[in-house]
C-alpha positions as CSV (number, residue, x, y, z in Angstrom):
1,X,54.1,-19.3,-56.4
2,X,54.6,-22.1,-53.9
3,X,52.3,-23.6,-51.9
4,X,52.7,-23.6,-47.9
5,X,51.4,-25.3,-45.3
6,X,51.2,-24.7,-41.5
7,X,50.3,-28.2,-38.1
8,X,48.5,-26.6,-35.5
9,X,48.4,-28.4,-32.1
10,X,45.5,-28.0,-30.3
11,X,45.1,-29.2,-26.7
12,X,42.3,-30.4,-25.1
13,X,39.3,-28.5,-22.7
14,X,36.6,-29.3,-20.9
15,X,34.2,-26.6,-21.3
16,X,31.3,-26.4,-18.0
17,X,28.2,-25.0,-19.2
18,X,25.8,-24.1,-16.4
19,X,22.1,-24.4,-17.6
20,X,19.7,-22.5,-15.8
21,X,17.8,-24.1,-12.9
22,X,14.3,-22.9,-11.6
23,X,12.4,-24.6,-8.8
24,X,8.4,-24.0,-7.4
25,X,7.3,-23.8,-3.8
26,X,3.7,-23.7,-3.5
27,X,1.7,-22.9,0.1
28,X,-1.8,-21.8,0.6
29,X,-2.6,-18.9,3.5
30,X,-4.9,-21.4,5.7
31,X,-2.7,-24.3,6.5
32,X,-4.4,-26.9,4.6
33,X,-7.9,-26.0,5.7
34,X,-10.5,-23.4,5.9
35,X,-13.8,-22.6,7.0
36,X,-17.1,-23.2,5.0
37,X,-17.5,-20.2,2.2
38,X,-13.6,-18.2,3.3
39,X,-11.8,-19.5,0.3
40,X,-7.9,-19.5,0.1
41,X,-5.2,-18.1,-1.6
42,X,-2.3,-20.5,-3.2
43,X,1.0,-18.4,-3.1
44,X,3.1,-20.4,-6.0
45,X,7.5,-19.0,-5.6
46,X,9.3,-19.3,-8.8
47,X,13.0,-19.3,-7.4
48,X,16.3,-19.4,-9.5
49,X,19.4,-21.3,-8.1
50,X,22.8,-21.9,-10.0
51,X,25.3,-19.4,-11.8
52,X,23.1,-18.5,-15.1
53,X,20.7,-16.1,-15.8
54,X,17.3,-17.6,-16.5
55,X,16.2,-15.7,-20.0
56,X,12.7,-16.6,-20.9
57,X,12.0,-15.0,-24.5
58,X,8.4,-13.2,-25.6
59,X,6.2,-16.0,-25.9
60,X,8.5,-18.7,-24.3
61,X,6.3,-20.3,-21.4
62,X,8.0,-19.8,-17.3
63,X,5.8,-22.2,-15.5
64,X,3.0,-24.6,-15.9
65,X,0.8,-26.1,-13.2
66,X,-1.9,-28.4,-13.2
67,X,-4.0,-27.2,-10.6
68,X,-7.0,-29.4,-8.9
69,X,-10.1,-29.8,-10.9
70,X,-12.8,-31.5,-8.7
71,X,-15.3,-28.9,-8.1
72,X,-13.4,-26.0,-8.2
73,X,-12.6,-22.7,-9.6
74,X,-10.3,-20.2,-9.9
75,X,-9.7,-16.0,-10.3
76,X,-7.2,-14.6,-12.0
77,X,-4.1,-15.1,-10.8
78,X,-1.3,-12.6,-10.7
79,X,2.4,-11.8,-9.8
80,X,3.1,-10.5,-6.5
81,X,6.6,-9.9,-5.6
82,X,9.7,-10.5,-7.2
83,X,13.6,-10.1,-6.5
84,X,16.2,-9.9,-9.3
85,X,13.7,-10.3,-12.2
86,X,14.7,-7.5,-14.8
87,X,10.6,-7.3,-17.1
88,X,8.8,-8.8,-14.3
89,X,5.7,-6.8,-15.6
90,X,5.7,-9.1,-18.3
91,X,5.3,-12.0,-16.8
92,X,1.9,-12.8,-18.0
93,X,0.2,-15.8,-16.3
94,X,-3.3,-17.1,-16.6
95,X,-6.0,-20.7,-16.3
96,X,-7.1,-22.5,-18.8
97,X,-8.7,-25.6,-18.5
98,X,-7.5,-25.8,-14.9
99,X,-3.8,-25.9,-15.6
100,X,-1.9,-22.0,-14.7
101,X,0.5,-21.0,-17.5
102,X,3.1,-18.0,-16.6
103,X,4.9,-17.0,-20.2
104,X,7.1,-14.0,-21.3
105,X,4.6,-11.6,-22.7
106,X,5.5,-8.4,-24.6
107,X,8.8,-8.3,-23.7
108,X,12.0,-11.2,-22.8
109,X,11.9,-12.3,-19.1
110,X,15.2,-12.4,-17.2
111,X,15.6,-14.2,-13.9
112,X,18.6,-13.4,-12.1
113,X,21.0,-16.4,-11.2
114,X,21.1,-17.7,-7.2
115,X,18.5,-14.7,-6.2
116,X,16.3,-14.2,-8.8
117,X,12.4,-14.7,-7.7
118,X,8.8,-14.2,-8.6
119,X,5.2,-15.0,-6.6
120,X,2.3,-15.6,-8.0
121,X,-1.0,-15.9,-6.3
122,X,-4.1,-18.2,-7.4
123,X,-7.0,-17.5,-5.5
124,X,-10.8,-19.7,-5.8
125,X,-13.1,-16.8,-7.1
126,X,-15.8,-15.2,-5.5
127,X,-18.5,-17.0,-7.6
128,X,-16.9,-20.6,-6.5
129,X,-17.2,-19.3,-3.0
130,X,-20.4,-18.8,-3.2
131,X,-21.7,-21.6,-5.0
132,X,-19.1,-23.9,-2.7
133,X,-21.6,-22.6,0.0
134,X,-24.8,-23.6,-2.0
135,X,-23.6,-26.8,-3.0
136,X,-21.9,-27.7,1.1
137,X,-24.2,-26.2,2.9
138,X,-26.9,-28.2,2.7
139,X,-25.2,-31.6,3.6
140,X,-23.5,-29.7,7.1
141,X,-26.4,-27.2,7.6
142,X,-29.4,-27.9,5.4
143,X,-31.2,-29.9,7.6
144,X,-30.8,-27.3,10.8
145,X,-32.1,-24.9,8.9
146,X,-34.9,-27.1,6.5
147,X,-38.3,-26.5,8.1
148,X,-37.7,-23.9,10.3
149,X,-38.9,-20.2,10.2
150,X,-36.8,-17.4,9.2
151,X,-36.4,-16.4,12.9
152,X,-35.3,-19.3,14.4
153,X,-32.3,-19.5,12.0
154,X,-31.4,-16.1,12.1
155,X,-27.8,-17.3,13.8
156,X,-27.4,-19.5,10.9
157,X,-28.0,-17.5,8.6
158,X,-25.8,-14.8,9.4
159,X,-23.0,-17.1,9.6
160,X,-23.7,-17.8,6.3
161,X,-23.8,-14.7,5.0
162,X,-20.3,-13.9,6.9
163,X,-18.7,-16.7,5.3
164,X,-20.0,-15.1,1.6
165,X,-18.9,-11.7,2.8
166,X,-15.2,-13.3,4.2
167,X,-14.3,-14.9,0.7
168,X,-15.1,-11.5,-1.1
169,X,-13.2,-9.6,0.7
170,X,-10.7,-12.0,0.3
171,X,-10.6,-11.5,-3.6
172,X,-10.9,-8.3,-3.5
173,X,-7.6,-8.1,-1.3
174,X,-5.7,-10.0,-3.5
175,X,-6.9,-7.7,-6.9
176,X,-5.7,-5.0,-5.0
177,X,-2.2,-6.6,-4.1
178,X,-2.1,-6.9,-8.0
179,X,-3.4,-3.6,-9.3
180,X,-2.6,-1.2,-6.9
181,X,1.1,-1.9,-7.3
182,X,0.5,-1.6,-11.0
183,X,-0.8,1.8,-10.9
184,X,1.9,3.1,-8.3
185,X,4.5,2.9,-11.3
186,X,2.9,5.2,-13.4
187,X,2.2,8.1,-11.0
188,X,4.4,10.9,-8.7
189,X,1.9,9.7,-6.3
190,X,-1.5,7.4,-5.5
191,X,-3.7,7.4,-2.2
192,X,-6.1,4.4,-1.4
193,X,-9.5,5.7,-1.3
194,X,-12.6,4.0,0.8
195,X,-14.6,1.5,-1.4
196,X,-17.8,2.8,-2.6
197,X,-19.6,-0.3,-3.2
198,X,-19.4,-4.2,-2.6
199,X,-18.8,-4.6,-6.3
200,X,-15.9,-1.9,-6.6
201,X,-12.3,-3.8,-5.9
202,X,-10.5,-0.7,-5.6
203,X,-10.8,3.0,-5.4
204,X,-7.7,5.3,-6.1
205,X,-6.6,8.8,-6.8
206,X,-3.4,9.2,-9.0
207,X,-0.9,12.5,-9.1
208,X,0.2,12.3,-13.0
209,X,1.9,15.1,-14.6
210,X,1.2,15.6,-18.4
211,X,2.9,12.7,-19.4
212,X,1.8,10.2,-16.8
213,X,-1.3,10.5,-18.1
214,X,-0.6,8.6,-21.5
215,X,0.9,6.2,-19.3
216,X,-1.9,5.4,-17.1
217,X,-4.0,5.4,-20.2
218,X,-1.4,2.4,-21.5
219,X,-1.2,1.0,-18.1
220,X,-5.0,0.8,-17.8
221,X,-4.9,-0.9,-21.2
222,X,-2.8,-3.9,-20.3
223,X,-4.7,-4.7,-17.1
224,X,-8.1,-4.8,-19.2
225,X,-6.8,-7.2,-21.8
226,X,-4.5,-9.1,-18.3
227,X,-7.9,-9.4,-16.7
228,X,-9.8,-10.4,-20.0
229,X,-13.0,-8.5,-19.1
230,X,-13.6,-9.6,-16.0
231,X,-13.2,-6.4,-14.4
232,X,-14.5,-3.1,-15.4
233,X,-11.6,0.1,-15.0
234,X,-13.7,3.6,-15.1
235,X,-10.9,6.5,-15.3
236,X,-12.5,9.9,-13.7
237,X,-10.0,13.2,-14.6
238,X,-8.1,14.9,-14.8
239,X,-9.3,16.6,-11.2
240,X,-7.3,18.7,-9.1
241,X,-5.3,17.2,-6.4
242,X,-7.2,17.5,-3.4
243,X,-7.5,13.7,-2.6
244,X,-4.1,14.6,-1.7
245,X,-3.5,16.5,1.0
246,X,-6.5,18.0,3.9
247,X,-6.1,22.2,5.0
248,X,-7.5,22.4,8.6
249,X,-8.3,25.7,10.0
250,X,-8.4,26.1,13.1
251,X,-9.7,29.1,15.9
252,X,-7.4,28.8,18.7
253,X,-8.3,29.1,22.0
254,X,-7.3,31.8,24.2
255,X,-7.4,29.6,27.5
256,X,-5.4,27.0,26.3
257,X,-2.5,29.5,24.6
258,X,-2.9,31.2,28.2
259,X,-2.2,28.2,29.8
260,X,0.7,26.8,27.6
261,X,2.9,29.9,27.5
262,X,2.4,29.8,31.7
263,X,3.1,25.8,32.1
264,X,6.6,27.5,30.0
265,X,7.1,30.4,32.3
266,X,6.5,32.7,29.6
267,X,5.8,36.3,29.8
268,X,2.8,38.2,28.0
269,X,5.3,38.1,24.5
270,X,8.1,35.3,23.5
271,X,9.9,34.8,20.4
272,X,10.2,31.4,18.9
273,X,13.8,31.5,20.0
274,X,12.4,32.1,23.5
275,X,9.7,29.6,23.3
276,X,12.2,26.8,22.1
277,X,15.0,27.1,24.4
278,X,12.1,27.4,27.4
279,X,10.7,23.9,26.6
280,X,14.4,22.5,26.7
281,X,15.2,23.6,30.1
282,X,12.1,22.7,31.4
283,X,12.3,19.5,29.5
284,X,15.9,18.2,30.5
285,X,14.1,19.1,34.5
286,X,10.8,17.2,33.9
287,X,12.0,14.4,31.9
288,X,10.9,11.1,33.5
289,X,14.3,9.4,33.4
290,X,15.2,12.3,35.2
291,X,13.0,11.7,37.8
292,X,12.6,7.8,37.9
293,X,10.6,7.7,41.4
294,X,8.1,10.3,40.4
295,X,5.0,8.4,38.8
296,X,3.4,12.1,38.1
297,X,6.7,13.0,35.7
298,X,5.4,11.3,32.5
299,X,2.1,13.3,32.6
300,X,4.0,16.3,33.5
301,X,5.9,15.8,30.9
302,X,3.3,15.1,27.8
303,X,1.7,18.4,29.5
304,X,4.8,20.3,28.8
305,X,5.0,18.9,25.1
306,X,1.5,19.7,24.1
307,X,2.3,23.0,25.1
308,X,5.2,23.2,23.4
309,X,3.6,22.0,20.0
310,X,0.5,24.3,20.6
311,X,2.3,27.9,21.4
312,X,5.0,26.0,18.3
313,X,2.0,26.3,15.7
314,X,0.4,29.7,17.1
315,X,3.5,30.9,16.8
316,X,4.4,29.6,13.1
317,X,1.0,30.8,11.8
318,X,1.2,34.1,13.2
319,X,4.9,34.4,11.4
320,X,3.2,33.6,8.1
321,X,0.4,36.3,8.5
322,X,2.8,38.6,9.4
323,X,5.0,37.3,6.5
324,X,1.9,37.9,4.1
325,X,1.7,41.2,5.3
326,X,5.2,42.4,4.5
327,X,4.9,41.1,1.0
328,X,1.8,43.4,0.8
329,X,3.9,46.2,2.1
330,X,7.2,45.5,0.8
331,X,8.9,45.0,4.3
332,X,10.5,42.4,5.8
333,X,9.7,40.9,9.5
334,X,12.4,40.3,11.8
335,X,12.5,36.4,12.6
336,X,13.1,37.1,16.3
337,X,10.2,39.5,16.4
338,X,7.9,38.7,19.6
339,X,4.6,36.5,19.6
340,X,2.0,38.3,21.5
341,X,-0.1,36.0,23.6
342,X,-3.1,38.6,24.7
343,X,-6.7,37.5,24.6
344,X,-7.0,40.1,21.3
345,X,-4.4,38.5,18.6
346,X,-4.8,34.9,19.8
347,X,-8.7,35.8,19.0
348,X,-7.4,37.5,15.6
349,X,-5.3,34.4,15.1
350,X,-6.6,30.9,12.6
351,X,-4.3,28.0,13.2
352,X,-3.6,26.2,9.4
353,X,-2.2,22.9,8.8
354,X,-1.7,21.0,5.4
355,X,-2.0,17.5,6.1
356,X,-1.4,14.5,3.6
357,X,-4.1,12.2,3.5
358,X,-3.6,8.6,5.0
359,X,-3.3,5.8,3.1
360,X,-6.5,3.6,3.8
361,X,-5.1,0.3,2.6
């Protein structure tokens, strides 16, 4: 056996490795000052410049601030909106001892390179609000209001109270801007319901289908332990959708059918066909850029629309009775089949609409 040997030249490299680079922007929502008892909101912008991915493992802390400490308190702060961060829902952050941690919790933490960015939001609580008032108050308005009756302070007083009512609201807005979003990813569909209390931060109804319900159940789970207590969650359900969407029923009235189908120049019957191409012509004649000089045109032609829309929905709920009725009967209606507009089936006639619920906030 013999023994071989093999010279390798290797030439030289320079290697660049980029390391990630993360930079914080803080701002707070009232310019650097504020009225007596309105709090303010510190917006804190985690931003990611260079070519590499910032990875942040489960565990591994984001961001540390030391936040002020002289008289002062904080809520719970929380993410608000982020671009290019793949597990932003696990960026946990939270106070202790004054200084705001934000780690990787539950899962790893990626933020994108050059775009990647997250917000967080620190807010002064609604019990430092309060007590800021107690504790201020008397050096700025203590002695307007020391030795005078109720009534001659009433002005005063109310201010107060505004201010108190100002920096709860306040709070409340930014719990919502955290847990309503929250929510939304877990259901087909959520509406924002009124408050029904000053100590209730939000009020919602969720569509879930059968396995959105385990989901919430997690979801609601997380923000208890995120929130450490502080706030109470009360799940009501399942219910059936009707948060959702309003039915209005409607008796038309005779007079005003009467009067749309004449403003079209419509005879005692129309189909929809008929109906449709009447408000066009009459449209393309009234239109106010058709008649620039004529100040009456715009009315005229809002008139003409409403009536439009109104003999549109008689119309379209007489179709569907009719529609019912064949199903019943095993026929079929003919689409082009005439609308009567006589005093005795406009009277026999209910107007229906379904009509999604607006979102209050």
């Amino acid at each position: 056996m013999q023994a071989t040997s093999a010279s390798f030249d290797v030439e030289s490299d320079t290697v660049a490795v980029a390391a990630p680079d993360l930079t914080v922007t803080k701002a707070n929502d009232v310019g650097g000052a504020t009225n007596l008892g309105k709090g303010w909101d510190w917006t804190l912008t985690v931003a990611k410049s260079g070519q590499a991915d910032a990875t942040f493992s489960d565990g591994q802390t984001i961001q540390v601030d030391h936040l002020p400490n002289t008289a002062i308190s904080y809520g719970a702060p929380f993410v608000g909106s982020t671009s290019d961060v793949t597990n932003w829902a696990n960026i946990s952050c939270g106070i202790v001892a004054q200084t705001l941690t934000c780690s990787a919790s539950g899962a790893d933490v990626t933020i994108g390179a050059s775009t990647g960015t997250f917000t967080h939001q620190v807010s002064e609580n609604e019990e430092q609000a309060v007590a800021r008032i107690q504790r201020i108050a008397p050096a700025s308005v203590g002695k307007t209001l020391a030795g005078r009756p109720p009534d001659e302070t009433v002005i005063e007083r109310v201010a107060i109270g505004q201010m108190v009512q100002a920096a709860l609201e306040q709070r409340r807005d930014g719990l919502r801007g955290c847990l309503i979003p929250s929510l939304r990813e877990v259901a087909l569909d959520l509406v924002v319901n009124p408050l029904m209390g000053d100590s209730m931060v939000a009020n919602v109804a969720l569509l879930l289908d059968r396995a959105g319900r385990e989901a919430l159940d997690r979801r609601l789970e997380a923000l208890d332990e995120e929130f450490e207590g502080r706030l109470t969650f009360r799940r009501v359900g399942p219910l059936p959708p009707y948060s959702f969407a309003t039915v209005e029923v409607e008796v038309p009235s005779f007079e005003a059918i009467d009067e749309g189908r004449r403003r079209l120049g419509l005879g005692e019957a129309a189909t929809p066909g008929e109906i449709k191409r009447a408000y066009h012509r009459l449209a393309g004649q009234l239109h106010p850029d058709h008649n620039p000089d004529d100040p009456e045109a715009e009315a005229r032609m809002t008139e003409l629309t409403q009536a439009y829309e109104l003999l549109t929905a008689y119309a379209e709920n007489l179709q569907r009775i009719r529609g019912a009725e064949d199903r019943q009967s095993e026929t079929c209606t003919e689409p082009s089949r005439s609308i009567r507009f006589s005093q005795e089936a406009v009277e026999r006639t209910l107007l229906t609409a379904i009509r999604r619920q607006e979102v209050v906030a």
